[in-house]
C-alpha positions, -999 to +999 in steps of 0.1 A: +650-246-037+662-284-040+648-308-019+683-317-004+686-334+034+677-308+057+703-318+092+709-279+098+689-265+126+680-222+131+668-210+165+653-176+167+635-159+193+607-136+185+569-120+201+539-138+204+524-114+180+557-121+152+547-159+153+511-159+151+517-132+115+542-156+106+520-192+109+486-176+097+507-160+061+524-198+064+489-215+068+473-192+039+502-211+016+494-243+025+528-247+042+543-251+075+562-223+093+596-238+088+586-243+052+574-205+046+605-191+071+631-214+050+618-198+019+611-164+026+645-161+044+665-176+014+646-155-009+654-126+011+690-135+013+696-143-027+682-108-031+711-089-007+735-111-021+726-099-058+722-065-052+756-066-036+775-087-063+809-073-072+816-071-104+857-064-109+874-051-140+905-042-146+919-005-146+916+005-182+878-006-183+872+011-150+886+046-162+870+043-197+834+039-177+838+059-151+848+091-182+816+078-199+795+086-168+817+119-159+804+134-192+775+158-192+741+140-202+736+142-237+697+148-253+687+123-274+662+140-298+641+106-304+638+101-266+623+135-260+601+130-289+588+095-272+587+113-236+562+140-255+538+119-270+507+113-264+501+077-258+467+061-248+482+033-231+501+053-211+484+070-177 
């Protein structure tokens, strides 16, 4: 986040027990509970707001995927080899 002015104020109401979870995680990063709210909260948010991002295509694109995805799965002889073998790095 940029260090831009900060003149916008939040006021939220929560339990006793809410807060004190809140300033001991904000203490345990070496920041103040504004700090660790501000960022979790803006983290939180850029997360919704990507897994929520439209992405718009015209009509001809949109029926050419959504034939593509209508189709019956197709097996891949390779893949089913890979998903077979034996690997010791895998658990």
């Amino acid at each position: 986040m940029s260090a831009s002015r900060k003149d916008e104020t939040i006021s939220l109401r929560m339990d006793a027990r809410t807060r004190e979870v809140i300033s001991r995680a904000a203490a345990i990063c070496g920041k103040s509970v504004t700090s660790f709210m501000t960022e979790a909260a803006y983290s939180s948010a850029q997360k919704e707001l990507l897994d929520h991002r439209f992405v718009g295509v015209d009509a001809t694109v949109f029926d050419a995927v959504e034939t593509l995805l209508s189709e019956p799965a197709k097996v891949h002889p390779r893949l089913v080899e890979l998903f077979k073998a034996n690997r010791e790095w895998i658990d």
